[in-house]
N, CA, C and O atoms as a Tripos MOL2 file, in Angstrom:
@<TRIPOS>MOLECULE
protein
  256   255    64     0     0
PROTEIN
NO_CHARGES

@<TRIPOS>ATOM
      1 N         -63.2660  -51.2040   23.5260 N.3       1 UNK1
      2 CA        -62.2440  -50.3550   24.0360 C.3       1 UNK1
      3 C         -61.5020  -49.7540   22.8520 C.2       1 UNK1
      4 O         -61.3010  -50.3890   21.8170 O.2       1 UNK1
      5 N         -61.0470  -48.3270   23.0800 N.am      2 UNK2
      6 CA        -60.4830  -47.7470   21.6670 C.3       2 UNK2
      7 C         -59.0130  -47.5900   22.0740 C.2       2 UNK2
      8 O         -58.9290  -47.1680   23.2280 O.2       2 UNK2
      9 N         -58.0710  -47.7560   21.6030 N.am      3 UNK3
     10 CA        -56.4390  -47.4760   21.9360 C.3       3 UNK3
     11 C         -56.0460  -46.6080   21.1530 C.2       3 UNK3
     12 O         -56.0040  -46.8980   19.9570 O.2       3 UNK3
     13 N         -55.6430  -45.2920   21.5940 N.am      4 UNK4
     14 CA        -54.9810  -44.4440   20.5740 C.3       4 UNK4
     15 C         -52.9690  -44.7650   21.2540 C.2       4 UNK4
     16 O         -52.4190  -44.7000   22.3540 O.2       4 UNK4
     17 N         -52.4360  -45.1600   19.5740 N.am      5 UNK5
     18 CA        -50.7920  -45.2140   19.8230 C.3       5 UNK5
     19 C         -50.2600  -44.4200   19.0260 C.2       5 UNK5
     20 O         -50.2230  -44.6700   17.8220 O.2       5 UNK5
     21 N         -49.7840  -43.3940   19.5140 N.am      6 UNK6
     22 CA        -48.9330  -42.5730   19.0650 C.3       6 UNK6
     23 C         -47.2450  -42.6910   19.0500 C.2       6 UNK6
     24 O         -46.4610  -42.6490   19.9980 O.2       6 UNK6
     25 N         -47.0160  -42.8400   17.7280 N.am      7 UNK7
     26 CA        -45.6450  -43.3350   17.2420 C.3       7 UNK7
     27 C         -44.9700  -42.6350   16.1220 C.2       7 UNK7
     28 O         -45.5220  -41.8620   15.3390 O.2       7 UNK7
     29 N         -43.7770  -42.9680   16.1240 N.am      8 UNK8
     30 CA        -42.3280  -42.1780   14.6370 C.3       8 UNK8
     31 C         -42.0560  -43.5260   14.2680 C.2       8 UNK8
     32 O         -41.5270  -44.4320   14.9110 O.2       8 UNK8
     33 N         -42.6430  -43.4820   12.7990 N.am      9 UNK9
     34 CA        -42.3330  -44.7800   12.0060 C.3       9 UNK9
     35 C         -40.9330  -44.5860   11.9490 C.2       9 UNK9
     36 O         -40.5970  -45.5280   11.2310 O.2       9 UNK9
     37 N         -40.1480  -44.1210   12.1710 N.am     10 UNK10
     38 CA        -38.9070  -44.2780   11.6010 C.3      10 UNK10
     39 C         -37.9280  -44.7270   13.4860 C.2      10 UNK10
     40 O         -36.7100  -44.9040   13.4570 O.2      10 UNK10
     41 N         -38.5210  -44.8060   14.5350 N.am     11 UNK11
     42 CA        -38.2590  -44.9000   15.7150 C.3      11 UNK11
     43 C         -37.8920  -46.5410   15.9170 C.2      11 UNK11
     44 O         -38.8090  -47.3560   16.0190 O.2      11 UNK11
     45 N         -36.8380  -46.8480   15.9540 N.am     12 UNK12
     46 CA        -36.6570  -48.6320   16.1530 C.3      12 UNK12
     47 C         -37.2590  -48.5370   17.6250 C.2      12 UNK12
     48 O         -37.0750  -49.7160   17.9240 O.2      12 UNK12
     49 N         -37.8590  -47.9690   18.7830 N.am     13 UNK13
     50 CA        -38.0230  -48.1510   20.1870 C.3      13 UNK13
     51 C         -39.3910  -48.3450   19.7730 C.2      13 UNK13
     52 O         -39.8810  -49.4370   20.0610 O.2      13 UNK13
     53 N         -40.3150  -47.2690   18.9800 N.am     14 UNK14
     54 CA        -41.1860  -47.2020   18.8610 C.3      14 UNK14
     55 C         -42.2300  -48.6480   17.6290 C.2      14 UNK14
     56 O         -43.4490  -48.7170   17.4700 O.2      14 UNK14
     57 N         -40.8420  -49.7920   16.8430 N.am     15 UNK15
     58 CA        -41.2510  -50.4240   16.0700 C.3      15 UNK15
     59 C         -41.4000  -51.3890   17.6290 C.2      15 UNK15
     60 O         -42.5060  -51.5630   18.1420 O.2      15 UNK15
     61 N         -40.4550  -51.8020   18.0790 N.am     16 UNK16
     62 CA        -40.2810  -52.8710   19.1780 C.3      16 UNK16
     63 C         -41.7310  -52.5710   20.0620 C.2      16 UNK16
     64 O         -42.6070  -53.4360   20.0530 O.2      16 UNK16
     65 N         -41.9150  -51.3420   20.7940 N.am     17 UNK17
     66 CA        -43.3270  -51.5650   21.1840 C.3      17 UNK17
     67 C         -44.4730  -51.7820   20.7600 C.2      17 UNK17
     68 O         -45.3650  -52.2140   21.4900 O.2      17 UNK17
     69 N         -44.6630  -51.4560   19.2420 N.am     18 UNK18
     70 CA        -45.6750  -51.6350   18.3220 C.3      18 UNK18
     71 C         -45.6100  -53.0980   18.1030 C.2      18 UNK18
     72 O         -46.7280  -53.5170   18.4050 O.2      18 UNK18
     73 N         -44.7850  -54.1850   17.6900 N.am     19 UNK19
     74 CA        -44.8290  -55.9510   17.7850 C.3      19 UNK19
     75 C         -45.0870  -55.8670   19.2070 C.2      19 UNK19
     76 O         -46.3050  -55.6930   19.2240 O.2      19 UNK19
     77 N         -44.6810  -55.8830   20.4610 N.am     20 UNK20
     78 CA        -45.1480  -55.8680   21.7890 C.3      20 UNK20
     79 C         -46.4260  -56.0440   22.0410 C.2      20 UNK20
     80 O         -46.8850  -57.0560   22.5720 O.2      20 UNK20
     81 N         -47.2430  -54.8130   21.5790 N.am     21 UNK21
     82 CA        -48.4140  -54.8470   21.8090 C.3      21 UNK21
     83 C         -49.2630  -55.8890   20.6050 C.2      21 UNK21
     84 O         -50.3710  -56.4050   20.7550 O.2      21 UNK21
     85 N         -48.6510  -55.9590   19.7990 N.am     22 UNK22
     86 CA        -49.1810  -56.8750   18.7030 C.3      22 UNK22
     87 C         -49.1260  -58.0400   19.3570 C.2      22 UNK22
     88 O         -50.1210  -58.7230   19.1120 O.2      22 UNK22
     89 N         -48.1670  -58.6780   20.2840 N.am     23 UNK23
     90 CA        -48.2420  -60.0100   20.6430 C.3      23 UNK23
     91 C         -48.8430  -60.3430   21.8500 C.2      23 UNK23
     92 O         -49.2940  -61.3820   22.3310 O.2      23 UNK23
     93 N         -48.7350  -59.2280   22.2030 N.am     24 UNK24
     94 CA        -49.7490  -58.6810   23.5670 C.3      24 UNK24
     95 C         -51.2620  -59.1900   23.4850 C.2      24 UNK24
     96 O         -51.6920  -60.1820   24.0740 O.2      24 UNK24
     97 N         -52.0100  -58.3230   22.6350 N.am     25 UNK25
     98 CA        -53.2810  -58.2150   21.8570 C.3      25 UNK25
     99 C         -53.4410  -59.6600   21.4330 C.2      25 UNK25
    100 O         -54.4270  -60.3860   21.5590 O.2      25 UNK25
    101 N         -52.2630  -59.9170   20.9050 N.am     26 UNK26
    102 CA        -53.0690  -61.3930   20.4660 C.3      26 UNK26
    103 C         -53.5430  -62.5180   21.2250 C.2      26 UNK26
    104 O         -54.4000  -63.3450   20.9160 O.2      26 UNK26
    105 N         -52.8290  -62.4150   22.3000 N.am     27 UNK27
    106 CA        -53.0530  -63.0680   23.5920 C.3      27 UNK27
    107 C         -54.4380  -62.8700   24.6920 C.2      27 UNK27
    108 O         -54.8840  -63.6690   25.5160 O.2      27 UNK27
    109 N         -54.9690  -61.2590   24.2810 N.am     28 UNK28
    110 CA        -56.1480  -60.7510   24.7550 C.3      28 UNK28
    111 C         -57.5700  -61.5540   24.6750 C.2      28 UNK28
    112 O         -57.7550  -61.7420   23.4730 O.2      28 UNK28
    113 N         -58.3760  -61.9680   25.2240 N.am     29 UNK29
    114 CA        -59.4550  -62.6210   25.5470 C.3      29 UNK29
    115 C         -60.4840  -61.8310   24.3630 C.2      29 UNK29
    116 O         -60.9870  -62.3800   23.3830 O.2      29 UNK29
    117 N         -60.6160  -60.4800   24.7430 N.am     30 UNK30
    118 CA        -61.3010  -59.8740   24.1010 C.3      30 UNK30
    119 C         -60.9240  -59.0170   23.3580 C.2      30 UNK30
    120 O         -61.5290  -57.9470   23.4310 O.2      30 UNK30
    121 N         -59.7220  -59.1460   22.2990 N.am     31 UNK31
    122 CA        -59.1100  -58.4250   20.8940 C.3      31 UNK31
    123 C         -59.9740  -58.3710   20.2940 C.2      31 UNK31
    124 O         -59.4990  -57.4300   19.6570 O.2      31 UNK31
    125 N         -61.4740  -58.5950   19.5680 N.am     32 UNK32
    126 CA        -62.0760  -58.7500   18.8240 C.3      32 UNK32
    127 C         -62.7620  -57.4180   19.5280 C.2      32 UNK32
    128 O         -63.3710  -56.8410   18.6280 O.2      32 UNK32
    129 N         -62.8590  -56.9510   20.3360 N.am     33 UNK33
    130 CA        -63.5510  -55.6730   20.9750 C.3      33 UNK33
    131 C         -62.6660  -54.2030   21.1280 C.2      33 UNK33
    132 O         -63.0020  -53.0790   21.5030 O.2      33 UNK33
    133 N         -61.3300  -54.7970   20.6340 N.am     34 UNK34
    134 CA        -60.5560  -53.5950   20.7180 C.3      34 UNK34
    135 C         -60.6070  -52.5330   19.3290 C.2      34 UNK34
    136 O         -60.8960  -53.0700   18.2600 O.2      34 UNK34
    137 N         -60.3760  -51.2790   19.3370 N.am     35 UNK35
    138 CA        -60.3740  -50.7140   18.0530 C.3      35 UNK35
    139 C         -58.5270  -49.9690   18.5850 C.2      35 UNK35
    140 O         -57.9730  -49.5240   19.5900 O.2      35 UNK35
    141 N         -58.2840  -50.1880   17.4500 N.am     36 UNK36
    142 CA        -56.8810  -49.0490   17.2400 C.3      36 UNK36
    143 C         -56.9440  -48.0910   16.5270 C.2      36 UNK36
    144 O         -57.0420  -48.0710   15.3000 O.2      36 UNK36
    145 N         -56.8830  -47.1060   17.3640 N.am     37 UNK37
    146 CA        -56.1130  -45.4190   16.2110 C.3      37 UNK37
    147 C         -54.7930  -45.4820   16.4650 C.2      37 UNK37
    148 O         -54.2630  -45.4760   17.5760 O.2      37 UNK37
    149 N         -54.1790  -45.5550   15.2170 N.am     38 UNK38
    150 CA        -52.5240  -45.1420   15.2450 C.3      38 UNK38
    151 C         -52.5520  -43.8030   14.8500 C.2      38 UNK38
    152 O         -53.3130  -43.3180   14.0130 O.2      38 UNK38
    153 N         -51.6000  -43.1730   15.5530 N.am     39 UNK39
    154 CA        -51.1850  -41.8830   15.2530 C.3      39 UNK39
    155 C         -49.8320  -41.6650   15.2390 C.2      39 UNK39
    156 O         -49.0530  -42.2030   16.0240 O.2      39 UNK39
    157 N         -49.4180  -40.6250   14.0710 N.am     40 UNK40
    158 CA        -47.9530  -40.4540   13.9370 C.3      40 UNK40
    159 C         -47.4690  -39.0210   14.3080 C.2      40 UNK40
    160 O         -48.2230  -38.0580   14.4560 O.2      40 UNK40
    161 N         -46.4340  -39.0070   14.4070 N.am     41 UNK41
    162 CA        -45.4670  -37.8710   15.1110 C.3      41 UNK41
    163 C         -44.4410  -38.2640   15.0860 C.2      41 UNK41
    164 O         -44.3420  -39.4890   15.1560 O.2      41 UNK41
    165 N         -42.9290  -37.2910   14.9540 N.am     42 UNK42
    166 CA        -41.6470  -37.0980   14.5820 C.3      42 UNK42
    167 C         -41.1410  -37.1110   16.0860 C.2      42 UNK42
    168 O         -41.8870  -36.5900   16.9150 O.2      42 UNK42
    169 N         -40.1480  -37.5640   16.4380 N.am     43 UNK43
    170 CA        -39.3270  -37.4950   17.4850 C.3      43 UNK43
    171 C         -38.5990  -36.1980   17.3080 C.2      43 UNK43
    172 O         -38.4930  -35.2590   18.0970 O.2      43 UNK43
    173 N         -38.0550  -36.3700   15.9360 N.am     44 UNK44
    174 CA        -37.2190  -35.1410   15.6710 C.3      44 UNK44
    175 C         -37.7700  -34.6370   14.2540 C.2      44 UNK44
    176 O         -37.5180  -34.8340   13.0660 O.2      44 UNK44
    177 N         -38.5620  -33.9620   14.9440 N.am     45 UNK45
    178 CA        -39.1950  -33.0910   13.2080 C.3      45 UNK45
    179 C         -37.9980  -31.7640   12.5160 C.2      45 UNK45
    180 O         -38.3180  -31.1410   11.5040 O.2      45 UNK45
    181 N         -36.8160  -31.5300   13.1500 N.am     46 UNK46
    182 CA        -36.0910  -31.2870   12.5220 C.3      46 UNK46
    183 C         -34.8680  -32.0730   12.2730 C.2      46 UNK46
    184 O         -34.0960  -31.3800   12.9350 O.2      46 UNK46
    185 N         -34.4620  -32.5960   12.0090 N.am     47 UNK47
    186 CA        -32.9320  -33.4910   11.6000 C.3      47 UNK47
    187 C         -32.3020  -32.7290   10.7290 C.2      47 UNK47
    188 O         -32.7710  -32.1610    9.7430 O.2      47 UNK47
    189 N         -30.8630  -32.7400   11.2600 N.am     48 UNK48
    190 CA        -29.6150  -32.5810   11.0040 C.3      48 UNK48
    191 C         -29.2290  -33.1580    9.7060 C.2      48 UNK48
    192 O         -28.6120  -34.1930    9.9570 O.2      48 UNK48
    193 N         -29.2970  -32.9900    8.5590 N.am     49 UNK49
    194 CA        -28.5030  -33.7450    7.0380 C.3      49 UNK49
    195 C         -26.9720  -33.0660    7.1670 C.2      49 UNK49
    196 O         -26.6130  -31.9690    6.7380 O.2      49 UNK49
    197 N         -26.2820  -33.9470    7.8070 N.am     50 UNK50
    198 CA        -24.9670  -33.8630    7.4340 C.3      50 UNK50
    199 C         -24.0650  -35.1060    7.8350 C.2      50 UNK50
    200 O         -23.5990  -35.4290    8.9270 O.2      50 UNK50
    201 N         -23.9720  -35.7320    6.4950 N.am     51 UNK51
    202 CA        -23.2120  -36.6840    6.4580 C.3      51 UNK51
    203 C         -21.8610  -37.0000    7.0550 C.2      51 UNK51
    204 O         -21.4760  -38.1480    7.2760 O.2      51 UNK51
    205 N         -20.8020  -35.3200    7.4320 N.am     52 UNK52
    206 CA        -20.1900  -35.4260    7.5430 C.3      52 UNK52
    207 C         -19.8700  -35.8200    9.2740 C.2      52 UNK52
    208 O         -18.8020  -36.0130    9.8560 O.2      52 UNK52
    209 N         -21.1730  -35.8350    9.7250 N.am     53 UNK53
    210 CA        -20.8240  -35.5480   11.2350 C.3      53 UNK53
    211 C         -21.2130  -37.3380   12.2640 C.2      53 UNK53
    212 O         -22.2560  -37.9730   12.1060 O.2      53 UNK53
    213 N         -20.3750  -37.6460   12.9640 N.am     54 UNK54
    214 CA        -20.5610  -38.8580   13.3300 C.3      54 UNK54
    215 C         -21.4510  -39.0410   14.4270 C.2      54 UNK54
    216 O         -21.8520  -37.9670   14.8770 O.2      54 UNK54
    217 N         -21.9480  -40.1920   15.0810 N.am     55 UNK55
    218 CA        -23.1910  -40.2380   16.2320 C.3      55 UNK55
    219 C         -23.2910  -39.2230   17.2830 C.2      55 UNK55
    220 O         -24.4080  -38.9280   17.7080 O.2      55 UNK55
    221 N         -21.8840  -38.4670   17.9010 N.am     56 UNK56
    222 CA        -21.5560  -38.6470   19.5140 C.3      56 UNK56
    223 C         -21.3490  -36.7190   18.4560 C.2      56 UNK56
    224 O         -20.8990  -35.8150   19.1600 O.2      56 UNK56
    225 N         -21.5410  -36.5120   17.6110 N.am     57 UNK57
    226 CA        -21.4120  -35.1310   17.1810 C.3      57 UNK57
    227 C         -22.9220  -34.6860   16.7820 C.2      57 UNK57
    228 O         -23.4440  -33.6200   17.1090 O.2      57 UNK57
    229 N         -23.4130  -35.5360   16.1440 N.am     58 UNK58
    230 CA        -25.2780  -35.4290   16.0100 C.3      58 UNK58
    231 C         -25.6890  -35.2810   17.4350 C.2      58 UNK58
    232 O         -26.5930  -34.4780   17.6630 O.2      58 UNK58
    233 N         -25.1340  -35.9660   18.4710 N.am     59 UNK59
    234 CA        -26.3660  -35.6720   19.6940 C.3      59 UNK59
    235 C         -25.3970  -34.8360   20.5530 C.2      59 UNK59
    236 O         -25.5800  -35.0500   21.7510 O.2      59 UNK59
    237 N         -24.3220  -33.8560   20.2660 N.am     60 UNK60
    238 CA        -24.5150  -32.7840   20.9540 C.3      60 UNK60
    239 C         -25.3190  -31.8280   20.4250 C.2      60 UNK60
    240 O         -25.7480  -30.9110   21.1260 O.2      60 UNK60
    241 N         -25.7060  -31.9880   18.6660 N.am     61 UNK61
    242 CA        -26.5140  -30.4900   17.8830 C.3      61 UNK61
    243 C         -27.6560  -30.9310   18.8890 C.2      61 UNK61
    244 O         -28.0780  -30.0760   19.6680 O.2      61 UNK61
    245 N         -28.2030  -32.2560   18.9240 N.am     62 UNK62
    246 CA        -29.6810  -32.4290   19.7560 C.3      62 UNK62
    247 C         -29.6800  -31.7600   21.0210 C.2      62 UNK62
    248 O         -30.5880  -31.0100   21.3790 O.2      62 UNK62
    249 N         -28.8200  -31.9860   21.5940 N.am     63 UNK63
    250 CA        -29.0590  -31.3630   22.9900 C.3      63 UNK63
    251 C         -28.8350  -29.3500   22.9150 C.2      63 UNK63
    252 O         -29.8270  -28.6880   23.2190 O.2      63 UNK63
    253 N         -27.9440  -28.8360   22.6400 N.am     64 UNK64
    254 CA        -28.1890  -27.8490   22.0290 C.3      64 UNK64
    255 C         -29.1940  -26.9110   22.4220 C.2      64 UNK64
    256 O         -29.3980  -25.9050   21.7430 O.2      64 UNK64
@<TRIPOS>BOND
     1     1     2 1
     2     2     3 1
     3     3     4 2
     4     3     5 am
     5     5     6 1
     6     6     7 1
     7     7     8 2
     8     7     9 am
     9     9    10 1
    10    10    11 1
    11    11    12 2
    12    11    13 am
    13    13    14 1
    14    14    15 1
    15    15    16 2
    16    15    17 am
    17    17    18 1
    18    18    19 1
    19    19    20 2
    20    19    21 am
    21    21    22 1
    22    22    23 1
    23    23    24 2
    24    23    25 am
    25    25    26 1
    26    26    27 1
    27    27    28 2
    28    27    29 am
    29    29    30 1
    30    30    31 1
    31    31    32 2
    32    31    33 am
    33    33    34 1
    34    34    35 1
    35    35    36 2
    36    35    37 am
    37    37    38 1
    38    38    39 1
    39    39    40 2
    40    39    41 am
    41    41    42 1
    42    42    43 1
    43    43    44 2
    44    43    45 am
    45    45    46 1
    46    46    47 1
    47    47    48 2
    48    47    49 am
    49    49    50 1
    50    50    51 1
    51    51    52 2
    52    51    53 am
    53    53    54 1
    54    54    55 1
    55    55    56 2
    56    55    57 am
    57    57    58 1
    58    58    59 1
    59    59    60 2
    60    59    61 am
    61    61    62 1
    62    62    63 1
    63    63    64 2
    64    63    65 am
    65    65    66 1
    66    66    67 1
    67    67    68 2
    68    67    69 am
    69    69    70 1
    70    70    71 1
    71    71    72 2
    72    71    73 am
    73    73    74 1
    74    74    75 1
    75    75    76 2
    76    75    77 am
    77    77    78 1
    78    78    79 1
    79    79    80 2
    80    79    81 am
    81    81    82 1
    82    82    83 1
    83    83    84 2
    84    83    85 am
    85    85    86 1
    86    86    87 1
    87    87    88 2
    88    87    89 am
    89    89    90 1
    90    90    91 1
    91    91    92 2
    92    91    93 am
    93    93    94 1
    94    94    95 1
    95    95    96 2
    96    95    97 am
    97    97    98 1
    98    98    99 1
    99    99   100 2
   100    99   101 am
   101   101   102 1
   102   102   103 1
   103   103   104 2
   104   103   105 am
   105   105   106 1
   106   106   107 1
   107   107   108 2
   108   107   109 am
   109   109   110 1
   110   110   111 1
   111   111   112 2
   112   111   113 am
   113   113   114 1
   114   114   115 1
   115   115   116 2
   116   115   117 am
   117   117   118 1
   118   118   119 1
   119   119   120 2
   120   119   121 am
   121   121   122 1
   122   122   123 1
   123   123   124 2
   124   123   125 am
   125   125   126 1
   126   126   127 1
   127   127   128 2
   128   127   129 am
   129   129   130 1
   130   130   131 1
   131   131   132 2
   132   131   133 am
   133   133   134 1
   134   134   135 1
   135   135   136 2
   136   135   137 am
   137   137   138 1
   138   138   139 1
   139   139   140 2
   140   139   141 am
   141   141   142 1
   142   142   143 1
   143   143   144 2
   144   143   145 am
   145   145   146 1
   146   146   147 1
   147   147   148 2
   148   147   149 am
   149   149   150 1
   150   150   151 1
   151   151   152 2
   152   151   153 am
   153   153   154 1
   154   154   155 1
   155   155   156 2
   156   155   157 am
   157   157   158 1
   158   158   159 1
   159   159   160 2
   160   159   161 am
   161   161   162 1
   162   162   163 1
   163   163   164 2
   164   163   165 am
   165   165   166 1
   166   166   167 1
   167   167   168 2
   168   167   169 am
   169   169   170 1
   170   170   171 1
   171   171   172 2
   172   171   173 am
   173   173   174 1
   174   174   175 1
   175   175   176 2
   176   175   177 am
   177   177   178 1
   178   178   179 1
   179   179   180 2
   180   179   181 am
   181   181   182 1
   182   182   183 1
   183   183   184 2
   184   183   185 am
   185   185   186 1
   186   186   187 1
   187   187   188 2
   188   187   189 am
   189   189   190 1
   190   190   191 1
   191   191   192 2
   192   191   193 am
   193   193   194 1
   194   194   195 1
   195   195   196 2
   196   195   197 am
   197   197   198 1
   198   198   199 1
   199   199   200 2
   200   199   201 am
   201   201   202 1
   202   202   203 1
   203   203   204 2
   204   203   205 am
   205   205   206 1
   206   206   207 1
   207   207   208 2
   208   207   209 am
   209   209   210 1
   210   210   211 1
   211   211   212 2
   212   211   213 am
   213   213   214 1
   214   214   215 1
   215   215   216 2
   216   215   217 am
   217   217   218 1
   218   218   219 1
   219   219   220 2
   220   219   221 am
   221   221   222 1
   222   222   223 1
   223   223   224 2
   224   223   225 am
   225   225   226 1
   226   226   227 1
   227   227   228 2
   228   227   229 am
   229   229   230 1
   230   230   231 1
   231   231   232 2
   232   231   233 am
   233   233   234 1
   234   234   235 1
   235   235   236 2
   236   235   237 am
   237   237   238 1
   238   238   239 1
   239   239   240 2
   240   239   241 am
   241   241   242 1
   242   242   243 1
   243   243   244 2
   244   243   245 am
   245   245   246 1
   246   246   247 1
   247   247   248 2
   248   247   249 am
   249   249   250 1
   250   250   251 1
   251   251   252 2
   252   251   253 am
   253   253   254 1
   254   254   255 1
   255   255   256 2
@<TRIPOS>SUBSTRUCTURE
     1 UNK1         2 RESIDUE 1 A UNK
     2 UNK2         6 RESIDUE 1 A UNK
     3 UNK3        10 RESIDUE 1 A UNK
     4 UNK4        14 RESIDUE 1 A UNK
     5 UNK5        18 RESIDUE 1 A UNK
     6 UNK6        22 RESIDUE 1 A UNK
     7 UNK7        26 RESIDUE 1 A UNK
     8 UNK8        30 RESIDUE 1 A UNK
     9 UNK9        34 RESIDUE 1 A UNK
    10 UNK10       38 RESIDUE 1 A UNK
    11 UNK11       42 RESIDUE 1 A UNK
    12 UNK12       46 RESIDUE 1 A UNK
    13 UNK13       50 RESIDUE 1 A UNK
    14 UNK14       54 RESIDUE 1 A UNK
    15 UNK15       58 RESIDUE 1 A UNK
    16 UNK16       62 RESIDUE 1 A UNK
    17 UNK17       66 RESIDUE 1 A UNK
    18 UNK18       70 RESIDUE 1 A UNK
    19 UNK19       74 RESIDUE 1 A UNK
    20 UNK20       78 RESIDUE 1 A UNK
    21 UNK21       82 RESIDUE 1 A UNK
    22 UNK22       86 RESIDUE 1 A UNK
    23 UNK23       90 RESIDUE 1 A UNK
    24 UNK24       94 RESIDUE 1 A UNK
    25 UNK25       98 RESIDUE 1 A UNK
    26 UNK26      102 RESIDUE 1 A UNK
    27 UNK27      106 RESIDUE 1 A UNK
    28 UNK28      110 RESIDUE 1 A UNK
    29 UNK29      114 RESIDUE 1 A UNK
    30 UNK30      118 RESIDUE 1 A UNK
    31 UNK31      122 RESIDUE 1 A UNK
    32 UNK32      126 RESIDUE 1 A UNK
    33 UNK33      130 RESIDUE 1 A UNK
    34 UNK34      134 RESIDUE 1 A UNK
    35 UNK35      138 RESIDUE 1 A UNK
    36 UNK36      142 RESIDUE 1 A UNK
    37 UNK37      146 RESIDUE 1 A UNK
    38 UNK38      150 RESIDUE 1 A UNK
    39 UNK39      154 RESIDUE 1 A UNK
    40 UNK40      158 RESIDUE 1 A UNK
    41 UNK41      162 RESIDUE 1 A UNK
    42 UNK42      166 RESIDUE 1 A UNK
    43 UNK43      170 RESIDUE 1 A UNK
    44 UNK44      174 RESIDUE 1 A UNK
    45 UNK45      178 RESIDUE 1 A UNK
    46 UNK46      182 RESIDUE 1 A UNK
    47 UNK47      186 RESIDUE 1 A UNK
    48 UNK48      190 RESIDUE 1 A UNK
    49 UNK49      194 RESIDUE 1 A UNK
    50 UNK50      198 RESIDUE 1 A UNK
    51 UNK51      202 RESIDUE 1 A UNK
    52 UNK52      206 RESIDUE 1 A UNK
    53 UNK53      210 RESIDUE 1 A UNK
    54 UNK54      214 RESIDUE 1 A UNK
    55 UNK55      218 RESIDUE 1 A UNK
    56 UNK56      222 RESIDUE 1 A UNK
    57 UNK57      226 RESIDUE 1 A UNK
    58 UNK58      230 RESIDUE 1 A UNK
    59 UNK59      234 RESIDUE 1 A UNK
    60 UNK60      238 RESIDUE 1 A UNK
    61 UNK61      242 RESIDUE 1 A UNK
    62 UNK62      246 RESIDUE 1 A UNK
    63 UNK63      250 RESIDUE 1 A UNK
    64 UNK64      254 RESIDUE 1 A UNK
């Protein structure tokens, strides 16, 4: 069986499901038959650099 996971290394939601399935898999009967493609992608392939602006001011530019 081949698993393609598509993930943003920089995503803490996306680290938590990646151990998930790691502890998942390990538990699998037949892990030794699985292949993984990881694949990457940006949640936010543009980000905001401005230090000056606090959480609840970054995610109104996101919504935007």
């Amino acid at each position: 069986m081949k698993i393609q996971i598509w993930s943003d290394v920089m995503c803490p939601f996306c680290y938590i499901g990646k151990r998930r399935f790691e502890q998942a898999l390990a538990q699998f009967e037949h892990k030794d038959e699985v292949e993984i493609e990881w694949k990457s992608f940006q949640l936010n392939p543009n980000p905001v650099t401005d230090v000056t602006l606090n959480i609840n001011q970054y995610r109104r530019i996101l919504r935007a």
